[in-house]
Residue frames as a rotation matrix with the C-alpha (Angstrom) as fourth column:
UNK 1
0.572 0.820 0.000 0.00
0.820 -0.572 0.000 0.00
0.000 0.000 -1.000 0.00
UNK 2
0.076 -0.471 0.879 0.73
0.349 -0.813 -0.465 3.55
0.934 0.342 0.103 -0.14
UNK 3
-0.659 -0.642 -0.391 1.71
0.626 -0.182 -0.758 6.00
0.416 -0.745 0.522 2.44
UNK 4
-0.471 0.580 -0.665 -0.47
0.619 -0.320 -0.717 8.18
-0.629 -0.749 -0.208 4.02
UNK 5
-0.483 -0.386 -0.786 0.26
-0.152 -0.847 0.509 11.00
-0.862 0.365 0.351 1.73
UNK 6
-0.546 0.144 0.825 -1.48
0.746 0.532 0.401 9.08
-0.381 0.834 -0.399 -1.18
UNK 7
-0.909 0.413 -0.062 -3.94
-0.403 -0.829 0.388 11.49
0.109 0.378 0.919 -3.57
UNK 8
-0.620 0.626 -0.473 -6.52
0.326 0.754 0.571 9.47
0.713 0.200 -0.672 -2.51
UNK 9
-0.202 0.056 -0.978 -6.64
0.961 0.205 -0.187 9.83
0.190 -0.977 -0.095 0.36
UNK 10
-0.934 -0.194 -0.300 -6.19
0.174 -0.980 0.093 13.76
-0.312 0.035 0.949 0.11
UNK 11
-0.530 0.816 0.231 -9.12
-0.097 -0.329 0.939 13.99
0.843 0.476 0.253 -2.01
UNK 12
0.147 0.540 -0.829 -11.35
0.728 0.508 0.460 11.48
0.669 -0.671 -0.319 0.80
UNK 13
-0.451 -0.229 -0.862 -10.10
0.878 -0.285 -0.384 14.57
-0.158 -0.931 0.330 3.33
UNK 14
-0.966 -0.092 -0.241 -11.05
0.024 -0.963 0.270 17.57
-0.256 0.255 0.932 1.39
UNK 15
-0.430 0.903 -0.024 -14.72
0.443 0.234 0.866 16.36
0.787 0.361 -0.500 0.60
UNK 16
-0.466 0.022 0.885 -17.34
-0.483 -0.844 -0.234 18.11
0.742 -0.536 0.403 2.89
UNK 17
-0.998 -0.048 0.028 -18.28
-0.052 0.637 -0.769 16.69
0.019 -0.769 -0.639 5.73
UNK 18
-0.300 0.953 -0.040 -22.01
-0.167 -0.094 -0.981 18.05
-0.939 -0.288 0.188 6.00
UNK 19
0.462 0.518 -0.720 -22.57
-0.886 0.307 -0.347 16.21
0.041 0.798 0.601 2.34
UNK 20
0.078 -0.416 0.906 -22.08
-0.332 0.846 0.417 12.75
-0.940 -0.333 -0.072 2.27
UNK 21
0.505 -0.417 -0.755 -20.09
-0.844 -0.058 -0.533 12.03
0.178 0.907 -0.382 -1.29
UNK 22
0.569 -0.541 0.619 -18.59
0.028 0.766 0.643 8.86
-0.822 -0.349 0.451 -2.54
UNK 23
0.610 -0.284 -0.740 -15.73
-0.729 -0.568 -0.383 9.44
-0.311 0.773 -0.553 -4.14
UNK 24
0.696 -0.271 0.665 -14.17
0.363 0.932 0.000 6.72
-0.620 0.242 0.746 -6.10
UNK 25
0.138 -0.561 -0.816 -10.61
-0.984 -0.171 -0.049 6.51
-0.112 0.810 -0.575 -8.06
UNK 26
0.980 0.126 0.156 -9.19
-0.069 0.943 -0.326 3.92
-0.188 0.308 0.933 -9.98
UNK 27
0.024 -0.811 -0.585 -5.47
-0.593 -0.483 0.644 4.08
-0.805 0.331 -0.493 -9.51
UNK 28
0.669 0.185 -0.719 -4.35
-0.716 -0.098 -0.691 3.14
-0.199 0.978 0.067 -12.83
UNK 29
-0.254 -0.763 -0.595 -1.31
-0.691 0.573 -0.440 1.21
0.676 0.300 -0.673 -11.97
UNK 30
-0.824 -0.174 0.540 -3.28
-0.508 0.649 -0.566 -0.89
-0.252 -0.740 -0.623 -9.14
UNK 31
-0.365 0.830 -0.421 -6.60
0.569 0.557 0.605 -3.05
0.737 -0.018 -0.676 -8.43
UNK 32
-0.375 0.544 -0.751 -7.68
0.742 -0.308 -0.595 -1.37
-0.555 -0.780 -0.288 -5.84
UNK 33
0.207 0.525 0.825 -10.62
0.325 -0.833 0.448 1.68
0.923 0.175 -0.343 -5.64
UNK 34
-0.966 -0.252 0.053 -10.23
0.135 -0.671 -0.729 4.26
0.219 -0.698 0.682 -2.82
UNK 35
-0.053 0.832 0.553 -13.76
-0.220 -0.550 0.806 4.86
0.974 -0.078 0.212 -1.41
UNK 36
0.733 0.567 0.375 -15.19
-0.228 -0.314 0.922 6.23
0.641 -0.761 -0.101 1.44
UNK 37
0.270 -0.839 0.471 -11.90
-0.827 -0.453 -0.333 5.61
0.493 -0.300 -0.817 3.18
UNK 38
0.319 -0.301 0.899 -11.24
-0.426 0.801 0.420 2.52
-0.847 -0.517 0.128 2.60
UNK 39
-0.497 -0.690 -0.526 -9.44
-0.831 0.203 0.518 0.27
-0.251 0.695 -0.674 -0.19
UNK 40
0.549 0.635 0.544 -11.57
-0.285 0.753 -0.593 -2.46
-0.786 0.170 0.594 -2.32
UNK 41
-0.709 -0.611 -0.353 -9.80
-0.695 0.516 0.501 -5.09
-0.124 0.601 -0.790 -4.23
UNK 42
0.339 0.908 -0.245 -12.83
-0.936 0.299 -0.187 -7.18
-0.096 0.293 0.951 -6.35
UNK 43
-0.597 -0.323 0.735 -12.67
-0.222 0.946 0.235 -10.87
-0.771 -0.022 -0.636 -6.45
UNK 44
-0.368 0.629 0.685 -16.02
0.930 0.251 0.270 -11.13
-0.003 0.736 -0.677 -8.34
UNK 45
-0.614 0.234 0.754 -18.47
-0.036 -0.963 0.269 -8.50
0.788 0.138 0.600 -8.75
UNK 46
0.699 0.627 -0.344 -20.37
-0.098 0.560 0.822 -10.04
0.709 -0.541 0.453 -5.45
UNK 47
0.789 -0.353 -0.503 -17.02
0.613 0.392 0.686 -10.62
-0.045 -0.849 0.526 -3.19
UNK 48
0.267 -0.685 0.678 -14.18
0.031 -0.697 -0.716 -8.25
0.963 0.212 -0.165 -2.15
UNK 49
0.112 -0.740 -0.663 -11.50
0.988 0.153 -0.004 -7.66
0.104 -0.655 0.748 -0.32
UNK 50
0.496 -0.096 0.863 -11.20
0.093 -0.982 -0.162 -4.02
0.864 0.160 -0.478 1.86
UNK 51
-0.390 -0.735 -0.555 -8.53
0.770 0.070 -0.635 -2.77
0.505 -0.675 0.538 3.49
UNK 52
0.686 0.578 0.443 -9.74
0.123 -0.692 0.711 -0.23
0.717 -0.433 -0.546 6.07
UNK 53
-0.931 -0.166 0.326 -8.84
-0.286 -0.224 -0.932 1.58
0.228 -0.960 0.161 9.96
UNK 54
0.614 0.789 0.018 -11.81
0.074 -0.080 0.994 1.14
0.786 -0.609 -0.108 12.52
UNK 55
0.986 0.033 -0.163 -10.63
0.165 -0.310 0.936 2.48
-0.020 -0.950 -0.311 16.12
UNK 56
0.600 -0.723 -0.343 -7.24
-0.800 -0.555 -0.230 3.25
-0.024 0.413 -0.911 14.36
UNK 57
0.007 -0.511 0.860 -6.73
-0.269 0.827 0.494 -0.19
-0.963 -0.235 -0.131 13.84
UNK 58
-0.724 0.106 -0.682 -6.11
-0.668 0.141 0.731 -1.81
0.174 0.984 -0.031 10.03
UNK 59
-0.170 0.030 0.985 -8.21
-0.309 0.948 -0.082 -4.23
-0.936 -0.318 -0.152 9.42
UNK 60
-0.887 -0.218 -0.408 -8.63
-0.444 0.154 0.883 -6.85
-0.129 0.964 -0.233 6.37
UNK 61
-0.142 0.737 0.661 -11.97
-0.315 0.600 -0.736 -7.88
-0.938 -0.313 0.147 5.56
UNK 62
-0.985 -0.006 -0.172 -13.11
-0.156 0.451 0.879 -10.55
0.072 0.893 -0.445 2.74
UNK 63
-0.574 0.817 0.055 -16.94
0.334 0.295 -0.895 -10.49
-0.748 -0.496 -0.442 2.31
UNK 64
-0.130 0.901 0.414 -20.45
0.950 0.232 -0.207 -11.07
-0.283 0.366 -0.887 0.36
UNK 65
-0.957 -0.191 -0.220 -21.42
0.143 -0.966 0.217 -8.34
-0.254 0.177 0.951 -1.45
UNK 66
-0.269 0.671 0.691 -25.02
0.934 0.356 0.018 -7.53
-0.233 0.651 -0.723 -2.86
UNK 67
-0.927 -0.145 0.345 -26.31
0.229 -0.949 0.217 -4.99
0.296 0.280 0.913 -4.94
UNK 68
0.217 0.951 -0.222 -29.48
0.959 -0.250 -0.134 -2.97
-0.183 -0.183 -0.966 -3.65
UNK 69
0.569 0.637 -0.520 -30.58
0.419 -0.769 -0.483 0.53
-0.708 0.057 -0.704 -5.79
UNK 70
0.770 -0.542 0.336 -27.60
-0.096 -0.619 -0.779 0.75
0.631 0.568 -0.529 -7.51
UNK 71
0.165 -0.637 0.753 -25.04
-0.984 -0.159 0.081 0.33
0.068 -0.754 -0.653 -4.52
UNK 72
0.030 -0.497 -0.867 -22.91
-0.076 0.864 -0.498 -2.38
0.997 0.081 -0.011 -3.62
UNK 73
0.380 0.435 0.816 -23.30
-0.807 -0.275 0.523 -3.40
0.452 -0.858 0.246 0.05
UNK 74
-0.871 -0.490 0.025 -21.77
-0.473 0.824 -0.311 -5.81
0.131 -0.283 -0.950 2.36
UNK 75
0.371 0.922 -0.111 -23.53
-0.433 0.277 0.858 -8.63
0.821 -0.271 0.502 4.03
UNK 76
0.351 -0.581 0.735 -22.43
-0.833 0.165 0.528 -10.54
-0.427 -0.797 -0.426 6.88
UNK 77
0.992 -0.035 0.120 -21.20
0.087 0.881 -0.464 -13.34
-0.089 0.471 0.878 4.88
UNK 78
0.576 -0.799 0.175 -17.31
0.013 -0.205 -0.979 -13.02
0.818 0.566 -0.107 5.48
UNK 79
0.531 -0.552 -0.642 -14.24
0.744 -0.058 0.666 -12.24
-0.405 -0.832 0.380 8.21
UNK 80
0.778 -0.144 0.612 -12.77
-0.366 -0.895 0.255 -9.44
0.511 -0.422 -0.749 9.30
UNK 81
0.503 -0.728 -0.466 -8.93
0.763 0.627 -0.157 -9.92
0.406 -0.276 0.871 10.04
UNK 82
0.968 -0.144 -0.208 -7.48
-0.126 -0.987 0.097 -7.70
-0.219 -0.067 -0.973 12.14
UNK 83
0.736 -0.517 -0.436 -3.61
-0.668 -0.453 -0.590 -6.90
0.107 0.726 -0.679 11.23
UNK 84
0.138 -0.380 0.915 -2.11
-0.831 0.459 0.316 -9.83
-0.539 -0.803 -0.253 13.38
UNK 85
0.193 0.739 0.645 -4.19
-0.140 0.671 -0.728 -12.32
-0.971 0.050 0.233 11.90
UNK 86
0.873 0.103 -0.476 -3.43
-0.354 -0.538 -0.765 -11.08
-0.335 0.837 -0.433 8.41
UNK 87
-0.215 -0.958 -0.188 0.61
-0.921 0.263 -0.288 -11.33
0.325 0.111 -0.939 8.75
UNK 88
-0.358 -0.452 0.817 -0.17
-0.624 0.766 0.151 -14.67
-0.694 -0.456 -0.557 10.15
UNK 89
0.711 0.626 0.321 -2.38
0.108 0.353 -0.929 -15.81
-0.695 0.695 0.184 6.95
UNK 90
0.834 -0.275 -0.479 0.08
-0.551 -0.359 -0.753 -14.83
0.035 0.892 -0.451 4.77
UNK 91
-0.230 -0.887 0.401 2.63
-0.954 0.288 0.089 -17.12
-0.195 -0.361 -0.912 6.26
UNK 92
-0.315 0.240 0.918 0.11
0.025 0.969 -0.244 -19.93
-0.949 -0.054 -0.312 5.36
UNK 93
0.443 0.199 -0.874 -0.07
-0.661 -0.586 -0.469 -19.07
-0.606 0.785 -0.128 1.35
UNK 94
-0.224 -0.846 -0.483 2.33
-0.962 0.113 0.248 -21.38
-0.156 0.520 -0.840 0.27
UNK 95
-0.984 -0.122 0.128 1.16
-0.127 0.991 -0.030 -24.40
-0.123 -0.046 -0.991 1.89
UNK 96
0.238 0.971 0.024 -2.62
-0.089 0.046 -0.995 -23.52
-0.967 0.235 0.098 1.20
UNK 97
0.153 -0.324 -0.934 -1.28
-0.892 -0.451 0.011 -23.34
-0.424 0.831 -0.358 -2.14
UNK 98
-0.246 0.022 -0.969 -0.26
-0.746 0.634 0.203 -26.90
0.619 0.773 -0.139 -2.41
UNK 99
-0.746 0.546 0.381 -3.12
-0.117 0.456 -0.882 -28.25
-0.656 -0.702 -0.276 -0.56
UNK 100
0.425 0.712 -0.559 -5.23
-0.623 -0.217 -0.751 -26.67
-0.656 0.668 0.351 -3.22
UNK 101
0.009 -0.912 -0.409 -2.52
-0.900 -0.185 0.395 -28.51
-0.436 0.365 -0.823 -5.38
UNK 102
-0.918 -0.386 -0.089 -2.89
-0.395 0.908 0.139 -31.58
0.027 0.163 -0.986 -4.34
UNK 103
-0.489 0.779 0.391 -6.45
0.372 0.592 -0.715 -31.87
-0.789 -0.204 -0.580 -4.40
UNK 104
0.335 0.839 -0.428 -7.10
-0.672 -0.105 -0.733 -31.11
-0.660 0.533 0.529 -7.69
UNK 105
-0.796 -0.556 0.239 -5.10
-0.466 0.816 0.342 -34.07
-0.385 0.161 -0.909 -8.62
C-alpha cells in the first residue's frame, strides 16, 4: 500500500463533511478503488477484499457483497482480520497453495 500521503486519500479529506459524497478513483497502476476511506480489491463482482482503519486499527476484511438501488453493500457473509491475523495468513499461502494442489489431482 501507499503512504499516508497518497492522492486518494487527500481527495477522501477535502470532501465536505455536511454532504455525504462517494468518491471513487481507480489508480491506474493498481486493483484497488479508494472509497469512502477505505481500499476495495474485487474478487467477483459479489465478493471483495477491503482494506480499512476502525478504532485506528487496520483491518482486512473478505466479504459477500449484494447490490441494492444501484449500490454495492456488504452482508455478513465473510471475516474481518485484524492486522495480526493477516501477517499470520500470509505465512500460510504457500502451503494452502499446495493443498489446493494436491487436491485437484
Amino acid at each position: 500500500m501507499r503512504d499516508r500521503s497518497s492522492s486518494e486519500e487527500d481527495n477522501y479529506v477535502k470532501q465536505s463533511s455536511s454532504v455525504k459524497q462517494l468518491q471513487v478513483q481507480k489508480n491506474k497502476q493498481s486493483n484497488y478503488t479508494f472509497e469512502d476511506g477505505q481500499y476495495f480489491f474485487e474478487l467477483t463482482s459479489l465478493k471483495k477484499v477491503s482494506v480499512s482503519k476502525f478504532k485506528g486499527n487496520v483491518m482486512i476484511s473478505i466479504r459477500e457483497y449484494f447490490n441494492k438501488d444501484g449500490q454495492s453493500l456488504p452482508t455478513k457473509k465473510g471475516i474481518t482480520l485484524q492486522l495480526d491475523n493477516w501477517e499470520k495468513f500470509k505465512q500460510y499461502i504457500a502451503e494452502i497453495d499446495e493443498c489446493v494442489n494436491k487436491l485437484k489431482k
